[in-house]
N, C-alpha and C positions, 0 to 999 in steps of 0.2 A: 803379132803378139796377142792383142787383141782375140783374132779368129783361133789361135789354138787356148786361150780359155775359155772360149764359148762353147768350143769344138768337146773340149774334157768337161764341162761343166752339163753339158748334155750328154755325153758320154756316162757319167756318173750318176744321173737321175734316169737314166735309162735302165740304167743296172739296178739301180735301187730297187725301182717297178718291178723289173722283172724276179727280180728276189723276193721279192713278199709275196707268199704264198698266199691264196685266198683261204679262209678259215672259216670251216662250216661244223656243225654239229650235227649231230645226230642222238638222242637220249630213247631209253630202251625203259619201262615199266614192265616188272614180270612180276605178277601180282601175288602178294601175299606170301613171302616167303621172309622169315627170321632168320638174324645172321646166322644164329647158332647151329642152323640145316646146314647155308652156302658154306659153314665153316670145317665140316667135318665131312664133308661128301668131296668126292673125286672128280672134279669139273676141269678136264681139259682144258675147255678154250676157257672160261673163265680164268682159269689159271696162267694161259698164257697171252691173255691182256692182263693180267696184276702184273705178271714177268715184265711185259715193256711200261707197264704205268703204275697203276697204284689202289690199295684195296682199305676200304675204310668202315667202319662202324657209324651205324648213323641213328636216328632217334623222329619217331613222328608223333604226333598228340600236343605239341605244342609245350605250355607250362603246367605240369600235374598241381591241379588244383588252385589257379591261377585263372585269370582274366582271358585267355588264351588258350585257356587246353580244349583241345580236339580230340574227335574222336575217330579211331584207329578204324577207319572204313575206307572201302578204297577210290571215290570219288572224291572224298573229302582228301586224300593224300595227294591223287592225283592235281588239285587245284591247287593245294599247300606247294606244288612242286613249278606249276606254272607262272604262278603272280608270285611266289616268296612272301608270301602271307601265309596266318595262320585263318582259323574261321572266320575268329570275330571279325577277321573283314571279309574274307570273297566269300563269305555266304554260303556254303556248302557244309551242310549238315551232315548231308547222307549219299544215297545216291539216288535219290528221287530228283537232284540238282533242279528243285522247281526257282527257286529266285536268285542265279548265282550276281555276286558285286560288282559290277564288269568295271566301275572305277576302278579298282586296283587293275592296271593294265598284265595280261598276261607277255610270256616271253616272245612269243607270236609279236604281236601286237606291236610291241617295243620294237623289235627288230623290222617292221613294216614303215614301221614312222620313220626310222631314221635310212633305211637302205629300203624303199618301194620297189625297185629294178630287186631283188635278191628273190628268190624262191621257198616255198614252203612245202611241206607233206605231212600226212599223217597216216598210221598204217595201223588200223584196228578193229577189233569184231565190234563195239558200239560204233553207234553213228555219234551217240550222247556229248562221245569225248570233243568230237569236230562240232557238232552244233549248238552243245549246252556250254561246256567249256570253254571251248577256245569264241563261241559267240559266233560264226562262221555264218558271213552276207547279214549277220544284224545291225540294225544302226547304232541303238543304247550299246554295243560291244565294238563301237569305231569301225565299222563297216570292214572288218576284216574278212579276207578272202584267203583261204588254205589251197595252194596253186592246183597243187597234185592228191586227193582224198582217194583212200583205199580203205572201205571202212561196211559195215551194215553188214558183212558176212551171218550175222545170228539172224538174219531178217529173211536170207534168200532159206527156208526149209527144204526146198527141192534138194539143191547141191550140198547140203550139211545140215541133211536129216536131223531132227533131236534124237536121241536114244538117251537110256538109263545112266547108263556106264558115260557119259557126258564124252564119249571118245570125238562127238562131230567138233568138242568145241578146241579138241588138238588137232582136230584137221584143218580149223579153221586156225589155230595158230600155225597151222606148218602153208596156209595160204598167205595169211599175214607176212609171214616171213620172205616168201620166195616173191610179194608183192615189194616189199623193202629192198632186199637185196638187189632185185633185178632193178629198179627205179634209181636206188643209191646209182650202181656202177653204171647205167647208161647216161643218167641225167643228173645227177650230183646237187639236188636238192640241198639250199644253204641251211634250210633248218628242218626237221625229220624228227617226229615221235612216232616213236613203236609201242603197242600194248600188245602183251602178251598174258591171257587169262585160265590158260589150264590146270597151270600151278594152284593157284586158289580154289577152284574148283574141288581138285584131289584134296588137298587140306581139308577143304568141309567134310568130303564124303568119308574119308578115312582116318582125318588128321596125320599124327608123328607114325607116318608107316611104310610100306614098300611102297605103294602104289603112289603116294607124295613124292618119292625119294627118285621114283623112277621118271615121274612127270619132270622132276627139276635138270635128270640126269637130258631129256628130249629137249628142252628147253636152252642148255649146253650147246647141246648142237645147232641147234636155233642161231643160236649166239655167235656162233662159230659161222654162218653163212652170213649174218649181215655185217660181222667184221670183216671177214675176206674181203668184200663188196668195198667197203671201205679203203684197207689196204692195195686191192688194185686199185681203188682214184688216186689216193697218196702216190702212187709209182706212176701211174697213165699222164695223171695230169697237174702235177707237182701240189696239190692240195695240202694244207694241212686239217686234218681234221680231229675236231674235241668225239670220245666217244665215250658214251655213261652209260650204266647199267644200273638197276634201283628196284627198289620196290616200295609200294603206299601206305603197308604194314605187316608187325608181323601174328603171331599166334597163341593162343592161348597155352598156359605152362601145363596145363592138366592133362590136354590129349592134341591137343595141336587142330580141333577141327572150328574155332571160333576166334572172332578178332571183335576189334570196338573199345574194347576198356582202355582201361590206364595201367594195367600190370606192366612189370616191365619186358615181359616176351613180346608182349602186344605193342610196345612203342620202337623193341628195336627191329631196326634195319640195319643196308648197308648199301657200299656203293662201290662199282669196279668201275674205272675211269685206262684209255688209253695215256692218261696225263701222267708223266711220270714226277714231276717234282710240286706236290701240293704245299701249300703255306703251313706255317708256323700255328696257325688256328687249326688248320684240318688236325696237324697232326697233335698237336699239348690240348687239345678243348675238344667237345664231346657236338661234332656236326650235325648238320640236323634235313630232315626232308628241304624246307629252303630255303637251303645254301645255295641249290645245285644251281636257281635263276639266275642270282647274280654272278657266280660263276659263268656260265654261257655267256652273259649279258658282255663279261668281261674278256673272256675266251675271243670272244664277235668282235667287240669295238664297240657294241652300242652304250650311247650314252644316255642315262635312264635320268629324264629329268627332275629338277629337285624336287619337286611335289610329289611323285613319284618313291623319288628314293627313300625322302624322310617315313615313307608309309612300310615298306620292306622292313621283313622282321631276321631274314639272312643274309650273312657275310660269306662274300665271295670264297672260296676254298684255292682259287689259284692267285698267282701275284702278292704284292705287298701289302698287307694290314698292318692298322695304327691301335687297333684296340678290338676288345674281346671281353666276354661273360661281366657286362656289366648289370649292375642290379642299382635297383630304386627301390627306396623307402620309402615311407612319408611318416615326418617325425613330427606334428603336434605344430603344423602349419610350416613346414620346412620339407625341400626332398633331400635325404642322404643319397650319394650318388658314390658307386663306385664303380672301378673298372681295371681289365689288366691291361698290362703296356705291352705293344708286341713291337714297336717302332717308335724309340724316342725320338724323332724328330718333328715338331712342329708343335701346335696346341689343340686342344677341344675346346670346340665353343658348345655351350649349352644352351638351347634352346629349350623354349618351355610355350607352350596352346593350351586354350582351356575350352576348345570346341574340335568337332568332330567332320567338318562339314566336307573332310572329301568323299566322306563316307556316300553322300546324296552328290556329290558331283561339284563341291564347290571347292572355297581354298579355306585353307587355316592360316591366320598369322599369328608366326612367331616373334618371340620377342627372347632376345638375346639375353640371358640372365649371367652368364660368366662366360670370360675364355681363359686358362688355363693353360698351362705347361701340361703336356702327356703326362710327365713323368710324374706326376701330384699324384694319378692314380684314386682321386676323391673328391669333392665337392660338400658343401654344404649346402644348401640354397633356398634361401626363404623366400616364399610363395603366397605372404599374407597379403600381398598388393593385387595381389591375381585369386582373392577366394572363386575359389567354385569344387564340387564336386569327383571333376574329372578332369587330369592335366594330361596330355600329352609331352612325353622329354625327350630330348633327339641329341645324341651326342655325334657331335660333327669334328671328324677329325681329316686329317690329310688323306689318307688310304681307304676310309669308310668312315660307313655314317651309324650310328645303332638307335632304335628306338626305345621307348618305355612308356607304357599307361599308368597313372594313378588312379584308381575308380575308389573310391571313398566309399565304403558303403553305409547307408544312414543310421544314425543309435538306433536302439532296440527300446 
């Protein structure tokens, strides 16, 4: 009796194993394109990834006029996209990327710490994005290693001439691409960033015109090789895999040939995802450039630890969320706190810092000001035992965590 439930009990953790699919990513940057182009143009494959998943409106710049806002530049997106921070912390201005914050861990990184046996790549015409970004063989960026790099194509002039007409720099996206796809389908990389830069290019040179409209329509296609790639792993070798598509900003409303400000052509984006069932935030609440980390983070399994997470300024876009668009006051030595409910079940504890120190590499401690029922949806919370300048508030709930700064600024 004994050996026939040993027998089935092995039986059934075997099966388990074999049924869980290993779950890899892959996220796709095609630079500089506003929703309102991918919305009214005729994009095949893009359209049939929305068909099996799911197409969303998204937002970069941070908080317009806020502690927070960023500017609509594409190094600066691309980091907002990596660590799920906005400036004020990974330090990315521009794209001079001279002093990026490597404390805020990017999605890299997270995913090395906790699964080191997993694989990495990266597929782009900067080296910048692998050696400024992601910090790749530096120590101050956790001696991260990118397993598979495919990248410096602007660097080799030989084989991708400069010319006027910037056509070397689709050539080097049509190398980019066949470097992804073929790497995706033979060696199935657990985690994979693709940049693609012709798109923005055409925007500058001609802005809202043909020659944009036709770079986006090449780019489709683009798109369309490194999903097949994908979908044969899915079939070959029972893979599931997360696939994104995005951009770091979008254009100016006048002519389409400038980005950087706060207009709102210039902050929105969007996102085409193989994922077909996002949460209750992507879909009633306005997503933003990064989401996408803790999505992946959550997509993977990794578990992003709590120093860490209390720092992330986005909420995951797949699975169960407890709360969403909360905002902070600060009312005359008190913070007014509020927030929507998206999962009554469990409470928000409130946490409150009056220092900044992971900023330089240290810890903050919080101290517990309230815990709450979800469904209160508000707070009051006096802060006169804690004077200082600058609070940090971290609402901790079951499903996520949200943060908020207080910067006080001093009379006049």
């Amino acid at each position: 009796m004994y050996r026939k439930i040993f027998t089935l009990a092995l039986l059934f953790i075997s099966f388990n194993t074999f049924a869980q699919k290993t779950k890899k990513t892959v996220f796709i940057i095609a630079d500089g394109i506003s929703a309102d182009v991918i919305e009214r143009l005729n994009l095949p494959n893009m359209n049939r990834i929305i068909k099996k998943g799911s197409y969303t409106r998204m937002y970069v710049g941070g908080d317009k006029g806020g502690y927070n806002q960023t500017p609509t530049v594409s190094a600066v997106g691309y980091n907002s996209l990596l660590t799920g921070t906005w400036v004020n912390k990974h330090n990315v201005p521009d794209n001079d990327i001279k002093d990026p914050n490597y404390n805020y861990h990017n999605i890299f990184r997270l995913l090395k710490a906790q699964y080191p046996q997993k694989k990495t790549a990266i597929f782009s015409s900067w080296t910048d994005n692998r050696t400024k970004l992601l910090g790749h063989n530096l120590s101050n960026a956790g001696n991260l290693v990118v397993d598979q790099h495919f990248d410096g194509y602007e660097l080799d002039t030989i084989r991708f001439k400069p010319d006027k007409s910037r056509n070397f720099m689709h050539r080097i996206d049509e190398q980019v691409t066949e470097s992804a796809a073929t790497t995706i389908k033979k060696d199935g990389p657990d985690l994979s960033w693709v940049y693609l830069e012709f798109t923005d290019d055409m925007g500058h040179m001609y802005g809202d015109g043909p020659q944009f409209e036709d770079a986006i329509k090449k780019l489709d296609v683009q798109l369309g090789k490194i999903y097949d790639a994908v979908a044969y792993r899915e079939q070959a070798f029972k893979e599931e895999w997360l696939f994104v598509v995005t951009t770091d900003h979008g254009r100016t409303e006048a002519n389409g040939k400038g980005h950087g400000g706060q207009s709102p052509r210039q902050r929105s984006t969007w996102m085409i995802s193989n994922y077909p069932q996002l949460n209750s935030y992507a879909r009633y609440y306005n997503p933003a450039i990064v989401d996408i980390m803790p999505s992946i983070a959550r997509f993977m399994n990794i578990t992003i630890p709590k120093a860490q997470l209390q720092e992330i300024d986005g909420t995951a876009l797949i699975g169960p969320i407890s709360i969403a668009d909360a905002t902070v006051n600060y009312v005359n030595g008190n913070a007014d706190i509020s927030w929507k409910t998206l999962d009554q079940k469990g409470t928000v504890k409130i946490w409150a810092a009056t220092t900044n120190n992971v900023k330089t590499g240290g810890k903050d401690n919080y101290t517990l000001m309230a815990e709450l029922p979800i469904a209160t949806k508000h707070a009051f919370i006096d802060l006169k035992k804690y004077p200082s300048s600058f609070y940090k508030i971290v609402l901790e709930a079951p499903y996520n965590t949200i943060n908020k700064w207080i910067v006080i600024e001093p009379k006049k």
